[in-house]
PAZAPA-4460 file (N, C-alpha, C; in steps of 0.05 Angstrom, whole numbers, plus 32768, in hexadecimal, padded with zeros to 4 digits):
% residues 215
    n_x    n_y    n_z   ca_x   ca_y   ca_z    c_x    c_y    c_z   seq   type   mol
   88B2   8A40   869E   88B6   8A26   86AA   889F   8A20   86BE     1      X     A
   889B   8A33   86D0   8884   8A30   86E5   8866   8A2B   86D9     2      X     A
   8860   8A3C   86BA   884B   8A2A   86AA   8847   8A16   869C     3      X     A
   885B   8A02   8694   885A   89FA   868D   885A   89D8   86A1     4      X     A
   886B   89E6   86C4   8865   89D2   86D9   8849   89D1   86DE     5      X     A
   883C   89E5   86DC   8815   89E7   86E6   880D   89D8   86D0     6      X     A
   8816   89D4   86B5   8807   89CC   869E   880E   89AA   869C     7      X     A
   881D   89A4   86A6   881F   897F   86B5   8819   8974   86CC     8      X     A
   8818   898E   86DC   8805   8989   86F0   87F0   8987   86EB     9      X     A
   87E2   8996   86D7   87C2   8995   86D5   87BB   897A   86C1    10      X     A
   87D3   8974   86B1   87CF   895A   869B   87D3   8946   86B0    11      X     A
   87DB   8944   86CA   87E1   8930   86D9   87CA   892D   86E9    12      X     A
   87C3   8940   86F1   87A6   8943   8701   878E   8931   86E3    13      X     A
   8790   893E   86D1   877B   8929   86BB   877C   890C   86BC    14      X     A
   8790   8909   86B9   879D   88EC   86BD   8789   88DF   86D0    15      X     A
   8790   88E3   86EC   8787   88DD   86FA   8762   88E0   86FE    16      X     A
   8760   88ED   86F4   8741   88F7   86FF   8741   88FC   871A    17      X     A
   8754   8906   872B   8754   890D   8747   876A   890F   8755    18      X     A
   8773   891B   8769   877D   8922   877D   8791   8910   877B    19      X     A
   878D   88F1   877A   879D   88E4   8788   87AF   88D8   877A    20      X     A
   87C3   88CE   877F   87D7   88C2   8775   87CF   88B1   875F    21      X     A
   87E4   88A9   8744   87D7   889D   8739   87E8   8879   8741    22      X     A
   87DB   8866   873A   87E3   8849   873D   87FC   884B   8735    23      X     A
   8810   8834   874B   8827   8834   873E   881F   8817   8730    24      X     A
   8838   880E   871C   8833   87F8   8711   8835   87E7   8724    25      X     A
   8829   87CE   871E   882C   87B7   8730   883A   87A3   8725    26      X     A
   8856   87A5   873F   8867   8787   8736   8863   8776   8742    27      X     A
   8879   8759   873D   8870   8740   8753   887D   8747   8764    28      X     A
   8894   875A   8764   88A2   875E   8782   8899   8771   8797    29      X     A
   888A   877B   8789   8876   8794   879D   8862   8788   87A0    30      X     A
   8851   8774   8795   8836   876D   8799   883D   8755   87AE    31      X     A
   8850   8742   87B0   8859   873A   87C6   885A   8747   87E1    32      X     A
   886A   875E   87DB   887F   876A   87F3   8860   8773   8802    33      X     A
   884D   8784   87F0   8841   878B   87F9   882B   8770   8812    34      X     A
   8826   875F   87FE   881C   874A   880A   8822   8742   8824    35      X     A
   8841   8739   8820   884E   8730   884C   8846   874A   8855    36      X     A
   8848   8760   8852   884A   8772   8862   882D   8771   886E    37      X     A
   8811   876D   8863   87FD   8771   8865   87F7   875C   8879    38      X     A
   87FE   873C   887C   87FE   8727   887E   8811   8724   889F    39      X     A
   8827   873B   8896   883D   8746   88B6   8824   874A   88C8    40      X     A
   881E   8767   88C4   880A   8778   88D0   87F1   8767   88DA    41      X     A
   87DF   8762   88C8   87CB   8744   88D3   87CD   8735   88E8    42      X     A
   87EB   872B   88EA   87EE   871D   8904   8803   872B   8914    43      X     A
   8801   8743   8918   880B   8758   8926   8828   8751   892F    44      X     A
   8839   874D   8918   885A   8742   8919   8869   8766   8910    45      X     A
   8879   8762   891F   8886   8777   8912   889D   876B   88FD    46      X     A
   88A9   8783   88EE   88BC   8783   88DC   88D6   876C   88EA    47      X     A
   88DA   8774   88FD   88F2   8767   8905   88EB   874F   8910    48      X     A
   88D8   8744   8917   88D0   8728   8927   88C1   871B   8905    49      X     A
   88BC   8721   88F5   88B5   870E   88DB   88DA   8708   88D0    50      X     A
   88EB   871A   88D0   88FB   8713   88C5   8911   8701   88D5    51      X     A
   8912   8703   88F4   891A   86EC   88FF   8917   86D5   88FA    52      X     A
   88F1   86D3   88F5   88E1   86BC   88F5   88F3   86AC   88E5    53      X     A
   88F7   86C3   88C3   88F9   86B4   88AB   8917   86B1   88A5    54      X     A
   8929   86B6   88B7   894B   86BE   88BE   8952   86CC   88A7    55      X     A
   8945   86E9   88A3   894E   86F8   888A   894F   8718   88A3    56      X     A
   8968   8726   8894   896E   8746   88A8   8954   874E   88A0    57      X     A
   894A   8765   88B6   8934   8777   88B9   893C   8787   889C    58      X     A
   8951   8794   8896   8957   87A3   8879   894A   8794   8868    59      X     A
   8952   8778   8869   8941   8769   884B   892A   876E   884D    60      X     A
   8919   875F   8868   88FE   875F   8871   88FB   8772   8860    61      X     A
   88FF   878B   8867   88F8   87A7   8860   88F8   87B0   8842    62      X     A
   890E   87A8   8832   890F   87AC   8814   88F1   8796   880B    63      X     A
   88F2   8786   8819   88E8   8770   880D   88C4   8774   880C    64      X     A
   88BB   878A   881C   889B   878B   8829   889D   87A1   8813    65      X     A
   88B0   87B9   880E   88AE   87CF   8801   88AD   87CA   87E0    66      X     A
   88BA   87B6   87D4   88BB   87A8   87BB   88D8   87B0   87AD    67      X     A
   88E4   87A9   87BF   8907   87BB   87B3   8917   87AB   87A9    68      X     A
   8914   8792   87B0   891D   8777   87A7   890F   8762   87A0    69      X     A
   8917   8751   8793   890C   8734   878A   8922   8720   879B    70      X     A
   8900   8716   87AE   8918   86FE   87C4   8912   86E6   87B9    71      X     A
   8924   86D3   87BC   892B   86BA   87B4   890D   86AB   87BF    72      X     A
   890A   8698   87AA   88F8   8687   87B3   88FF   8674   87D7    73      X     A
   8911   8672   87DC   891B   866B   87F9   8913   867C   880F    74      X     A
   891B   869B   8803   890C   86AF   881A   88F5   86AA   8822    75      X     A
   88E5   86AB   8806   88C2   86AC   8809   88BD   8697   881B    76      X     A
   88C3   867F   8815   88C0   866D   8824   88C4   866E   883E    77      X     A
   88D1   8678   884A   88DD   867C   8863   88CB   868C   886B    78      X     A
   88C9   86A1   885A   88B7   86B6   8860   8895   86AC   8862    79      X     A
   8888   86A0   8853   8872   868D   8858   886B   8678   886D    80      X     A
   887C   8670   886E   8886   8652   888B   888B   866F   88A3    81      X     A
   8888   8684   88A4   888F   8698   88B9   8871   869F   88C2    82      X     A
   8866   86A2   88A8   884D   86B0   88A6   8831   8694   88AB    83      X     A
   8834   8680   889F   882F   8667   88A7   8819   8665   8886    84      X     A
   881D   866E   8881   8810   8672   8866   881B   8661   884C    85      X     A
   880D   8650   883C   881A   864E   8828   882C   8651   8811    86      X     A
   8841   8657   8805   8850   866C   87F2   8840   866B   87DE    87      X     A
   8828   8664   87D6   8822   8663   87C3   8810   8682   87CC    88      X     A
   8807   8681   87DA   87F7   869D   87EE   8809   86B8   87E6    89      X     A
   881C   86C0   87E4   882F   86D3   87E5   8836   86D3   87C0    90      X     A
   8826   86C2   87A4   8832   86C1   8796   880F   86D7   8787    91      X     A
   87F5   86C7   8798   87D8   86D1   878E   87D9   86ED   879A    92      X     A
   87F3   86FD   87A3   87ED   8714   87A7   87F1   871F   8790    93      X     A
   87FE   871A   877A   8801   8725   875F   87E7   8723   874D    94      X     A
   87CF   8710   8750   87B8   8717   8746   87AA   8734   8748    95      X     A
   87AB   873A   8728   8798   8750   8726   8778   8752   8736    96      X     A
   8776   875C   874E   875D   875D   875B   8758   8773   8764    97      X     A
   8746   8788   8767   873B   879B   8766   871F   8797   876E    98      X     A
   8720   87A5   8789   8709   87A4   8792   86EA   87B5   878B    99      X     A
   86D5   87A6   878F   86C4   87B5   877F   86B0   87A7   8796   100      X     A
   8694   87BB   8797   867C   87B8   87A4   8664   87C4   8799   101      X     A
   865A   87B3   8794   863B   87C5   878E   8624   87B9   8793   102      X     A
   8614   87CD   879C   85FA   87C8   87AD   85E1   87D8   879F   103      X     A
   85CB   87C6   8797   85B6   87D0   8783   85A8   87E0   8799   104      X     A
   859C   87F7   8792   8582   8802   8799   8575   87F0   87B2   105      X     A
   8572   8802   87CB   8564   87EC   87DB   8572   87D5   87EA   106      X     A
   8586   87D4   87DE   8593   87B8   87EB   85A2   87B4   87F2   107      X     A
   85AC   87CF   8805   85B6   87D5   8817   85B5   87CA   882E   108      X     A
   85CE   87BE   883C   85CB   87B3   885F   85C7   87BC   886D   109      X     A
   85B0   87C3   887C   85A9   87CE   8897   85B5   87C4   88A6   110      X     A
   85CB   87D0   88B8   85CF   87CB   88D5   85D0   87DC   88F1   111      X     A
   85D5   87D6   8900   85D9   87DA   8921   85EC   87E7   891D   112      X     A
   85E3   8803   8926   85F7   8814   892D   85F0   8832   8947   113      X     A
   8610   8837   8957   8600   8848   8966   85E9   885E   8958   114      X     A
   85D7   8861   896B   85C5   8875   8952   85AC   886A   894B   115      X     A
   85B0   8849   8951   858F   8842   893B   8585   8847   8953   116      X     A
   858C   883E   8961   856E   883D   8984   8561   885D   897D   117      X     A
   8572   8870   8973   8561   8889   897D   8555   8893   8957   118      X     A
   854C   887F   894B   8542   8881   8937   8549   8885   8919   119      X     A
   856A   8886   8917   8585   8889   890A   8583   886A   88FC   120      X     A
   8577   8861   88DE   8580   8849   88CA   8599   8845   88C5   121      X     A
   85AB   8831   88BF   85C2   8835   88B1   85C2   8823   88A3   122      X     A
   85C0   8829   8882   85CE   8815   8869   85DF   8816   885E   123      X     A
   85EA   87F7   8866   860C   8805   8854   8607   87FD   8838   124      X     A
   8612   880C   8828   8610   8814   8812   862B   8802   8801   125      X     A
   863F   87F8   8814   8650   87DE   8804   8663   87E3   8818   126      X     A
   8681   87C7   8812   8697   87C0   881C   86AE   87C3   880C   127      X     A
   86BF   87C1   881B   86DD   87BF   8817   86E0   879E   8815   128      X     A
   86F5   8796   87FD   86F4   8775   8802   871C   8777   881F   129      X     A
   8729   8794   8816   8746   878E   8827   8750   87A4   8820   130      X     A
   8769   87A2   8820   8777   87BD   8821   8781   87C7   8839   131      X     A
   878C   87E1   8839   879C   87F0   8851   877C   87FD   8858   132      X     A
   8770   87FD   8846   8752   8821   885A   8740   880A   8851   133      X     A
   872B   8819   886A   8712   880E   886B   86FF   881F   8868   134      X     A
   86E4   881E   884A   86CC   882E   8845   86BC   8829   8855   135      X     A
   86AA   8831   8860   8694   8833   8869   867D   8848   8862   136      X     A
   866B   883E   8842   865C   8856   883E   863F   8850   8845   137      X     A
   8636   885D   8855   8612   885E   885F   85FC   8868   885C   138      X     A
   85ED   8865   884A   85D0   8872   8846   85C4   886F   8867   139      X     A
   85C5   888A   886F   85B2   8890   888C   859D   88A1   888D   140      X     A
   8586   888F   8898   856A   88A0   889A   8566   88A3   88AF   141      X     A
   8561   88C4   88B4   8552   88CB   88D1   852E   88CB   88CD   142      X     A
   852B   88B8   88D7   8511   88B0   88D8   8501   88C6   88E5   143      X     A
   84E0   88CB   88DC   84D5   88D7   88EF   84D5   88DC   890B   144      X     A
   84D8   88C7   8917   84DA   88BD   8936   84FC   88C7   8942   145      X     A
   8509   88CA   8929   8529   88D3   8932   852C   88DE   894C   146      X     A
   853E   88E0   895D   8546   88F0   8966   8566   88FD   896C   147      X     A
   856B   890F   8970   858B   891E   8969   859D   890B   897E   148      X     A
   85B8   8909   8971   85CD   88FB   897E   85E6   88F8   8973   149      X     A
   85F6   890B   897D   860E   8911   897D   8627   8907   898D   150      X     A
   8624   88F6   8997   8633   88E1   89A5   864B   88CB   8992   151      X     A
   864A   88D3   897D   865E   88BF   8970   867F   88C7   8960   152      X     A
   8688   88B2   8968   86A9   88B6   896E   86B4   88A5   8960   153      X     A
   86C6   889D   8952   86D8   888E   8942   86ED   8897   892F   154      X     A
   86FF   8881   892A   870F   8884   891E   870B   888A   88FC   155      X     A
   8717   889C   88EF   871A   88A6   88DA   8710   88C3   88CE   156      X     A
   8704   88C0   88B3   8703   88CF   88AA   86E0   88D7   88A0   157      X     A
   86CC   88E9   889C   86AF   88E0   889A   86A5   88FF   888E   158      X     A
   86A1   88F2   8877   8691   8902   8862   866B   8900   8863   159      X     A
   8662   890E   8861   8646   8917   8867   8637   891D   8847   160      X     A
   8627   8918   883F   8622   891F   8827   85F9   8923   8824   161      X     A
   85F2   893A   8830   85D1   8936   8835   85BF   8939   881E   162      X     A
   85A8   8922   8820   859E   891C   880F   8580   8927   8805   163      X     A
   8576   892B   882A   8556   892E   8820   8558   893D   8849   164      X     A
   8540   8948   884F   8542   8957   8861   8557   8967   886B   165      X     A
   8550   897D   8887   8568   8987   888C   856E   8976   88AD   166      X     A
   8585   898E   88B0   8593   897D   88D0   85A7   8993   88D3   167      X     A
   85A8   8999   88EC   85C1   89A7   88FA   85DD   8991   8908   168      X     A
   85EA   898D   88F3   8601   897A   88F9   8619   8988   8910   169      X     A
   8615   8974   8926   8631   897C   893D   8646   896A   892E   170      X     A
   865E   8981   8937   867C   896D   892E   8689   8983   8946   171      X     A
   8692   8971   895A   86A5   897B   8976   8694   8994   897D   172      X     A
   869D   89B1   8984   8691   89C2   898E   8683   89DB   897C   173      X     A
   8685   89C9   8960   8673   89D8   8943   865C   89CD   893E   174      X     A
   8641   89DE   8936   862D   89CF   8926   862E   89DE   890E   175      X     A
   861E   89CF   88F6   861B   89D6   88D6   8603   89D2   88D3   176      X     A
   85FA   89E0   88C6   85DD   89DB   88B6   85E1   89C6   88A2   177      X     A
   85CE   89B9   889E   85DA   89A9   8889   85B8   89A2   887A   178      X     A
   85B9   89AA   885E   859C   89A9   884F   85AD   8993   8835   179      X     A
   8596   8995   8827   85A1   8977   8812   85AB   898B   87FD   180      X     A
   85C4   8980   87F5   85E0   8984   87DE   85F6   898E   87FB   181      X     A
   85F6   8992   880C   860C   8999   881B   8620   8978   882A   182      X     A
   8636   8993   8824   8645   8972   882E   8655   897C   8849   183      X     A
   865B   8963   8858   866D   896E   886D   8687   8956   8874   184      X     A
   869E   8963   8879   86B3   894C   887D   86BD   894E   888E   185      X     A
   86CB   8945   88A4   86D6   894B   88BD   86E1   892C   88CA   186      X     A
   86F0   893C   88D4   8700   8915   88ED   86F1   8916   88FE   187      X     A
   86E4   88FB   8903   86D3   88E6   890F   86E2   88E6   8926   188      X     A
   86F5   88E9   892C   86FC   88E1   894D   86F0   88FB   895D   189      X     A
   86E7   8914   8954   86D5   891B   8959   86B9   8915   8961   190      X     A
   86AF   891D   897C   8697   8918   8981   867D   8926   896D   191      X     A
   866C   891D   895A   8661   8928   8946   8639   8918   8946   192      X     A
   8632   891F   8939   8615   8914   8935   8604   8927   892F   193      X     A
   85E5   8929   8926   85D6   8938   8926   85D0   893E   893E   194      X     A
   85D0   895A   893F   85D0   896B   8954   85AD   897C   8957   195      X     A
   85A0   897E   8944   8588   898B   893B   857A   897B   8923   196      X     A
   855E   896D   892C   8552   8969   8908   853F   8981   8907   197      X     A
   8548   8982   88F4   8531   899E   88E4   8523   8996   88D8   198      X     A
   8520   8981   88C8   8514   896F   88B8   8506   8954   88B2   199      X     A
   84FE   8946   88B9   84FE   8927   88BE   84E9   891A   88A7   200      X     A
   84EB   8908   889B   8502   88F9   889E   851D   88FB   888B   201      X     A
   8532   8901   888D   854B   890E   8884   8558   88EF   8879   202      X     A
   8571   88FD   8863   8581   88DA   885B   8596   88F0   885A   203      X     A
   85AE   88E1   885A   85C9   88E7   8854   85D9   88D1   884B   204      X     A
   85EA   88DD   8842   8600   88BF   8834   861E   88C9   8849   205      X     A
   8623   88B4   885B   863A   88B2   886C   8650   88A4   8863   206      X     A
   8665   88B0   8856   8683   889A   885A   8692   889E   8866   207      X     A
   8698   8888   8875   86B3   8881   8887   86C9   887A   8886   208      X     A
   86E8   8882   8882   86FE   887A   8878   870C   887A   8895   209      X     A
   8713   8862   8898   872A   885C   88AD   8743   8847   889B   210      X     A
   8758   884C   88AA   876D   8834   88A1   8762   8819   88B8   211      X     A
   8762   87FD   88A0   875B   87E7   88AC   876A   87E0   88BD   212      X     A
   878B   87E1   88BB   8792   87DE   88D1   87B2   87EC   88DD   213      X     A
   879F   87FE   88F8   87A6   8816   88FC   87CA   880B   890A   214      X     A
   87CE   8823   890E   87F3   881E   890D   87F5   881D   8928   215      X     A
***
């Protein structure tokens, strides 16, 4: 019995091509529910002050964000006139949309970030159009002129992936060597940065995962 649980585990793992959960199906009552809920949060309403708004119990509210029920066209409404949004807004959450980004060679957005003053490029490499998490992936060049700086703090999650030179990477009170094929992952609310260039001028590919909006 125990091999044959590893042997749907591993056909489930195929499935997926990864780790993570696979899609549940999408209904109109979850692709809604999910919608107010997104739309709650945005204008920073809680569970129980949307459902006053819309004179429906916090329990419904609650079935109703999760996808457990199908509410009456009268709810929505209520629920829309709460939210100040159209009902027709709460119906285009059931469009198949799937976000996608891509950025040719080169044409990448340079911006302002701590880091450039001391010779640190940053291109982002694409966007998120929504959702609960937010990407942030960065082609970063330490320029000749670079210099080390380990001063940076934020929220989430930050994968390291080096491309071309080396660097002694700080993360809190650790440093890593880091040469190109090595990767490094660690929480960002950690104080972290290059700590040593060994190399100049160095690239790495940086992603950033935070939830868009935090609880």
């Amino acid at each position: 019995m125990a091999e044959l649980r590893q042997l749907a585990n591993a056909l489930e793992g195929l499935a997926t091509g990864s780790g993570a959960p696979q899609e549940q199906e999408r209904t109109l009552e979850r692709a809604i529910g999910t919608h107010i809920r997104d739309l709650r949060q945005r204008f920073h309403l809680s569970v129980a002050h949307l459902a006053a708004a819309a004179s429906i119990s916090p329990g419904m509210m609650s079935k109703i964000e999760n996808g457990q029920i199908s509410p009456s066209l009268s709810t929505l409404q209520a629920l829309a006139q709460a939210l100040n949004v159209p009902i027709t807004n709460l119906f285009s959450a059931f469009e198949e949309k799937r976000d996608c980004s891509i950025v040719k060679a080169g044409h990448g957005v340079v911006i302002e970030r701590r880091g450039t003053k001391v010779g640190h490029v940053y291109e982002l490499l694409g966007h998120v159009l929504g959702g609960d998490m937010t990407v942030e992936p960065y082609l970063i060049t330490l320029k000749e002129d670079a210099v080390p700086y380990t001063g940076f703090r934020h929220a989430g999650t930050e994968l390291l992936y080096m491309l071309s030179g080396r660097m002694v990477y700080q993360h809190g009170d650790q440093t890593h060597l880091m040469e190109p094929g090595d990767t490094l992952m660690f929480d960002s609310a950690a104080q972290h940065g290059p700590h040593t260039l060994l190399e100049r001028p160095a690239t790495y590919l940086s992603i950033i995962v935070y939830r868009a909006h935090p609880a």
